[in-house]
N, CA and C of each residue as an Amber inpcrd file, in Angstrom:
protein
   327
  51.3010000  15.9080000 -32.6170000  50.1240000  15.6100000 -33.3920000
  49.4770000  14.3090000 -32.9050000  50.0710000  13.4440000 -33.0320000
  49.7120000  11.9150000 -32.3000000  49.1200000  11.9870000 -30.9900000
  49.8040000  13.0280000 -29.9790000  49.2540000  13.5100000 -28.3940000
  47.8370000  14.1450000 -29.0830000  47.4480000  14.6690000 -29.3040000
  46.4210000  15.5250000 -30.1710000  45.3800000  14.7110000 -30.2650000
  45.2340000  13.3030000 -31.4150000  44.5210000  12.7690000 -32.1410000
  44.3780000  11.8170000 -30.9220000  45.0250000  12.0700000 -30.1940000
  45.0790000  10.4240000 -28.9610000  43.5300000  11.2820000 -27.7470000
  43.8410000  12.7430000 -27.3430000  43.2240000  13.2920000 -26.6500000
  41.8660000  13.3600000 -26.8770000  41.6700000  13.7240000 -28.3690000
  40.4420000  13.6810000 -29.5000000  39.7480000  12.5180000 -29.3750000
  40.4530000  11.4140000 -29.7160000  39.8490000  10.1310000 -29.2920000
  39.0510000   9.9790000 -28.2920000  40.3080000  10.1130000 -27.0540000
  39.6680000   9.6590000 -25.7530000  38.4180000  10.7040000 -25.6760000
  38.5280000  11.6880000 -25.9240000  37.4930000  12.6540000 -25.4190000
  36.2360000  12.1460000 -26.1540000  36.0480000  11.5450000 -27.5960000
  35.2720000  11.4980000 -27.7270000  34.4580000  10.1460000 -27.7510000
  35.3660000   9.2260000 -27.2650000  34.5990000   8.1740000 -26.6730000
  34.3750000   8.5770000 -25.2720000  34.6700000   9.2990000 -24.4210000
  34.3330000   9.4310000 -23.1730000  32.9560000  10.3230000 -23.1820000
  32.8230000  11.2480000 -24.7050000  31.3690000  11.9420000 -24.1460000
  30.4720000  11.0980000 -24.7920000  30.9670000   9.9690000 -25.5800000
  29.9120000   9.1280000 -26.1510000  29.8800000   7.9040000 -24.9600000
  30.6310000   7.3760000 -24.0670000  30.2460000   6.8670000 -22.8980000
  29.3820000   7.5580000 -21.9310000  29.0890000   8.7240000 -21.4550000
  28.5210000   8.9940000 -20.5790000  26.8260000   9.2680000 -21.4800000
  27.2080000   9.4530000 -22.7280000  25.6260000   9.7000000 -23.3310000
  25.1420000   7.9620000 -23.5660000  25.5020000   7.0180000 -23.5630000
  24.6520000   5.8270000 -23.1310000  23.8780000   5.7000000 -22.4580000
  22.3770000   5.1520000 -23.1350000  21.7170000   4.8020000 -21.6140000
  21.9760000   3.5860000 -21.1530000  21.2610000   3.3900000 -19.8040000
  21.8800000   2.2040000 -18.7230000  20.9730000   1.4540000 -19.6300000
  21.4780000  -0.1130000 -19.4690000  20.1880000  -1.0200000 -19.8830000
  18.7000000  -0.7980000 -19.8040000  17.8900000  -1.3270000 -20.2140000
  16.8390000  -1.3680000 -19.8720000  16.0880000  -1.8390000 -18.5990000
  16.8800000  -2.7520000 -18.4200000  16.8500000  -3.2880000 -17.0450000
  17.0410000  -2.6930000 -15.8070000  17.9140000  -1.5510000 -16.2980000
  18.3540000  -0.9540000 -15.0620000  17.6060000   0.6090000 -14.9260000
  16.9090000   0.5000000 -15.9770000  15.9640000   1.9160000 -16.0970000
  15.0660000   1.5620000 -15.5820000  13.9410000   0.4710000 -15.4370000
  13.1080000   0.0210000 -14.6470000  12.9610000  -0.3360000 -13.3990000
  12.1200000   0.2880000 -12.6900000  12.3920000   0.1960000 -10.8080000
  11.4140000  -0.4920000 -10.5810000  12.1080000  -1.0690000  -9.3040000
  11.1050000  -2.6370000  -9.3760000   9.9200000  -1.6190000  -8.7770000
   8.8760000  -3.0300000  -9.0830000   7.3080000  -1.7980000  -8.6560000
   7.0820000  -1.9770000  -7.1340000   6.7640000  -1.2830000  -6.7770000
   6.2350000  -0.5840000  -5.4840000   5.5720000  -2.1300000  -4.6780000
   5.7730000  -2.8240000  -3.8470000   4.7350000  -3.6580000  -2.7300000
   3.3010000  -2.9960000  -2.7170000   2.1310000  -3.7170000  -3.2680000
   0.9270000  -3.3300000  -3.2530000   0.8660000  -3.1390000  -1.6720000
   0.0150000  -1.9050000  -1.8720000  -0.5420000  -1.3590000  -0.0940000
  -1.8720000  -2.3280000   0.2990000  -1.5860000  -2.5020000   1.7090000
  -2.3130000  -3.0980000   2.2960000  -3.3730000  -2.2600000   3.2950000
  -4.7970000  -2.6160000   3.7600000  -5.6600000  -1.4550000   4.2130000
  -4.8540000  -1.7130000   5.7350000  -5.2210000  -0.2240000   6.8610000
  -4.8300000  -0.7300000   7.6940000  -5.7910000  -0.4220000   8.7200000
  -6.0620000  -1.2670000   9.6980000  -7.2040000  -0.6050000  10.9400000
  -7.0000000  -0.0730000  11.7240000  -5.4470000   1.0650000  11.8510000
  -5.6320000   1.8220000  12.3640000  -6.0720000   3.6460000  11.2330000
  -5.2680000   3.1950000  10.3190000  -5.0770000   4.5440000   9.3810000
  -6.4580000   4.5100000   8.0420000  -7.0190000   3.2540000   7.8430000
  -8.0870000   3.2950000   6.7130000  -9.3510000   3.2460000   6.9710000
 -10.3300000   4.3050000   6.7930000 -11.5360000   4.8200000   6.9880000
 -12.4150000   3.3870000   6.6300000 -13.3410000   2.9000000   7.7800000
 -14.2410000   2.4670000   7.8530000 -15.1540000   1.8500000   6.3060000
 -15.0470000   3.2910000   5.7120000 -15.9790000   3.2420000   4.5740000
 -15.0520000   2.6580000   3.1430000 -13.8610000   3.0150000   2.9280000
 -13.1430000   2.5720000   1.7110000 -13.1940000   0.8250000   2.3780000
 -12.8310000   0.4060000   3.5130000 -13.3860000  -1.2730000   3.4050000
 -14.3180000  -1.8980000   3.6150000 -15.6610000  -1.0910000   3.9990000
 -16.9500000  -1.4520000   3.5820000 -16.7450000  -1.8010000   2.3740000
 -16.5900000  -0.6260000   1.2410000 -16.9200000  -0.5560000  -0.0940000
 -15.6620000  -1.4730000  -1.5020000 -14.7760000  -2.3790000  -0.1770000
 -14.0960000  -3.1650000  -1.2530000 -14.6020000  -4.1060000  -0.5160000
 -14.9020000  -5.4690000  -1.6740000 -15.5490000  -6.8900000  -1.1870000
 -14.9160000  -7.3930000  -0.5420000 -13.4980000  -7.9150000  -0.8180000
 -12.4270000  -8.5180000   0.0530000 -12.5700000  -7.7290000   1.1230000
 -12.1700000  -6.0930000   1.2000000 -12.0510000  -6.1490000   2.7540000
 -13.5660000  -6.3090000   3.7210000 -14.7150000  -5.8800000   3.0130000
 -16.1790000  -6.6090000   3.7040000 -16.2440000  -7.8080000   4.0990000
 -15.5210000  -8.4780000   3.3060000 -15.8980000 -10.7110000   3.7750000
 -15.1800000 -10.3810000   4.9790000 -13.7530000  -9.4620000   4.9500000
 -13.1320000  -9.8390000   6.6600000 -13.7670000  -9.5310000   7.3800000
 -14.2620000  -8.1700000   7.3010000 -15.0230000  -7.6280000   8.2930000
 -16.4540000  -8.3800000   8.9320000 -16.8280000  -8.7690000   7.8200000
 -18.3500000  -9.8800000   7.8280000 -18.0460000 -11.0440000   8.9810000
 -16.7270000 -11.3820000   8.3590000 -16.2860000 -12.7350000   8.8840000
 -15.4790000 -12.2870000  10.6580000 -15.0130000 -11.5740000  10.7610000
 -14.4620000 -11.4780000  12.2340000 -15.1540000 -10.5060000  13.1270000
 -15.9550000  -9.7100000  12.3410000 -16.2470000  -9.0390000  13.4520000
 -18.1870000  -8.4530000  13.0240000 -19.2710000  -9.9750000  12.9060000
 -20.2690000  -9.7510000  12.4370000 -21.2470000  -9.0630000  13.2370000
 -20.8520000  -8.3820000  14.6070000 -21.6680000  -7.7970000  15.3120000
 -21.5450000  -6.5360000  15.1090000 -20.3820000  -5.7740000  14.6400000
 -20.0920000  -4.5760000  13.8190000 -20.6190000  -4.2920000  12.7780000
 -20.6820000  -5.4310000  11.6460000 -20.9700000  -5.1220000  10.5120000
 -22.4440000  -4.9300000  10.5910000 -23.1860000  -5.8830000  11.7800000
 -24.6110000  -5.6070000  11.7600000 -25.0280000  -4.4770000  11.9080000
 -24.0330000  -3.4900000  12.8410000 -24.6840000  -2.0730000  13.2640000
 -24.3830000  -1.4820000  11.8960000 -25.8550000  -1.0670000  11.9920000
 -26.2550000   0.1290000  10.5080000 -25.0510000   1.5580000  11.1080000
 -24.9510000   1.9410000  12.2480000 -24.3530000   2.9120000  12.4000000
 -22.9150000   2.7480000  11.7940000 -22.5410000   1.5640000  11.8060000
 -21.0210000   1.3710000  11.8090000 -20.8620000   1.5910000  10.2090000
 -22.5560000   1.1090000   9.1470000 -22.2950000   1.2850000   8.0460000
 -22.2370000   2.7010000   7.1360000 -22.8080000   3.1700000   8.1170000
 -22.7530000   4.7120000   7.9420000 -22.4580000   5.8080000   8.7140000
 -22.3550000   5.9530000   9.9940000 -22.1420000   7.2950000  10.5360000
 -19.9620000   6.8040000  10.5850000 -20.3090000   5.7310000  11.0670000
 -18.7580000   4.9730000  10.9950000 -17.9420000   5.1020000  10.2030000
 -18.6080000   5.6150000   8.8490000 -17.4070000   5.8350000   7.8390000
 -16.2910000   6.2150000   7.5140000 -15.9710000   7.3820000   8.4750000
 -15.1310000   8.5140000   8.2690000 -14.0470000   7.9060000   9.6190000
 -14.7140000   7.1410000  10.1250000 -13.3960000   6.4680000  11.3940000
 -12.6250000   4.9460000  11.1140000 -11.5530000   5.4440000  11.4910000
 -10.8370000   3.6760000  11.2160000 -11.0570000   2.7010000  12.3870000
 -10.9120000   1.5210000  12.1760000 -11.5270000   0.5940000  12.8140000
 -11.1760000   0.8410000  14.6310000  -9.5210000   1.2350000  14.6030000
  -8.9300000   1.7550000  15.6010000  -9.8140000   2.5050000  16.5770000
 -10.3400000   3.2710000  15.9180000 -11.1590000   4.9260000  16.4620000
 -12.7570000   4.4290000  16.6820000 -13.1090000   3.5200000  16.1460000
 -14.4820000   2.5190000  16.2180000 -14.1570000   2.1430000  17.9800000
 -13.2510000   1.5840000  17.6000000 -12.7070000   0.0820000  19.1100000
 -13.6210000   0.8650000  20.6190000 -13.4020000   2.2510000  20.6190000
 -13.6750000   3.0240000  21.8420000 -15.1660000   2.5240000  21.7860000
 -16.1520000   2.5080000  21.3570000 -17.3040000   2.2030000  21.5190000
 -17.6930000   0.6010000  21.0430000 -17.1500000  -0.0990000  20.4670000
 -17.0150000  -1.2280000  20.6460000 -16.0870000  -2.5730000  21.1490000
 -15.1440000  -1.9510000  22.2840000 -14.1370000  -2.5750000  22.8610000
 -13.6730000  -4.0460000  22.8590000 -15.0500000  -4.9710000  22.9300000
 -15.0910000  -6.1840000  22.8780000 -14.7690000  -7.0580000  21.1880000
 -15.6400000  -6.4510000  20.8260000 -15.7110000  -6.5840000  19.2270000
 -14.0840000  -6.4190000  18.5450000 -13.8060000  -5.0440000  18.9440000
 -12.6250000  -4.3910000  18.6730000 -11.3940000  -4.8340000  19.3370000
 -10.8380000  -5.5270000  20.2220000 -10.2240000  -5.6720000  20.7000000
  -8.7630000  -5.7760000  19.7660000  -7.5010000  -5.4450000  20.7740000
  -6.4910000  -5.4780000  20.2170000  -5.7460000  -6.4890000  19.4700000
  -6.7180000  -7.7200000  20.1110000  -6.2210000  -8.7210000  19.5720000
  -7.0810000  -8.9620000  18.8660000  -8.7480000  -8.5590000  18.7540000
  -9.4490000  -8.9310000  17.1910000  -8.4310000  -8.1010000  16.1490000
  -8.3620000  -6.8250000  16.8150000  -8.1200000  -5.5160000  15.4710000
  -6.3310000  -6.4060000  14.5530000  -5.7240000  -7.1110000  15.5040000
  -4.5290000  -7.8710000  15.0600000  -4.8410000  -8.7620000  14.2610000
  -5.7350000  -9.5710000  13.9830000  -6.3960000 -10.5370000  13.5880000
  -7.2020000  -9.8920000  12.1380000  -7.3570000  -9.0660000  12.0830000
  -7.9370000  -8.4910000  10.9050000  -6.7070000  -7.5090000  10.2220000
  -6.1130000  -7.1130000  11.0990000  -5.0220000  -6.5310000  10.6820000
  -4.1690000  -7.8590000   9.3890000  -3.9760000  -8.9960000   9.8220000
  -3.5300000 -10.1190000   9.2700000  -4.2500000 -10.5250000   7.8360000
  -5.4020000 -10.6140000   8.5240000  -6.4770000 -10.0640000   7.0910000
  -5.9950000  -9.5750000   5.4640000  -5.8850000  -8.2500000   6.4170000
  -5.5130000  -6.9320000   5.3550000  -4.3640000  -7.1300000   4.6840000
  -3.4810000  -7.8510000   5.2580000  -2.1930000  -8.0950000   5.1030000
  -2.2540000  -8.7140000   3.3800000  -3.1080000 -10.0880000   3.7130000
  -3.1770000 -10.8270000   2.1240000  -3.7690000 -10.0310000   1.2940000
  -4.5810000  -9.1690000   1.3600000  -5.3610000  -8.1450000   0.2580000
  -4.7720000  -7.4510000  -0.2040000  -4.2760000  -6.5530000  -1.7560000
  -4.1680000  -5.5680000  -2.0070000  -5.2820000  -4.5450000  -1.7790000
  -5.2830000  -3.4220000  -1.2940000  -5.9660000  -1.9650000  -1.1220000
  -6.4830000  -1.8450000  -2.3140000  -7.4550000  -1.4250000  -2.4350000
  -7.7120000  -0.6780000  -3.7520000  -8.0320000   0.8540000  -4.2900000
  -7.6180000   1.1900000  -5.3710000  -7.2310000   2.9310000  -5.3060000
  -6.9610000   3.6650000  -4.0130000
């Protein structure tokens, strides 16, 4: 009987241990590193249309931003895919340099 009431026990603190939840603390996942834009993978037009990423663009590379084409037919290409027709502007070591940019900004939507 005692073997019995001992088994009962354990069993039923053991299914009331596994039905605990973890802390709270430990249910929460840390949040995600905000995304950063990138000039090879982010379309032309989503960093036209955020301010932060326009001042970079304004600011490093203002012979781009002047071309009306770049503000519009350009949209749909990332800065990467731009570089071919503006090589100088674009260069690997501007596109690094703005890349650095992007780095301090969060992306937006």
């Amino acid at each position: 009987m005692r073997k019995t009431l001992f088994a009962i026990t354990l069993a039923s603190l053991a299914g009331s241990t596994l039905s605990m939840s973890p802390p709270a603390a430990a249910q929460t996942a840390p949040a995600a590193p905000a995304a950063h834009y990138s000039v090879k993978d982010t379309p032309a037009g989503k960093l036209i249309d955020d301010p932060a990423a326009a001042a970079i663009l304004q600011k490093l590379i203002p012979t781009v931003w002047a071309n009306e084409q770049f503000k519009t037919a350009g949209r749909d290409l990332t800065l990467k895919a731009i570089q071919q027709y503006e090589p100088d502007a674009l260069s690997d070591e501007n596109l690094a340099k703005i890349q650095a940019e992007f780095d301090k900004i969060p992306a937006k939507g």
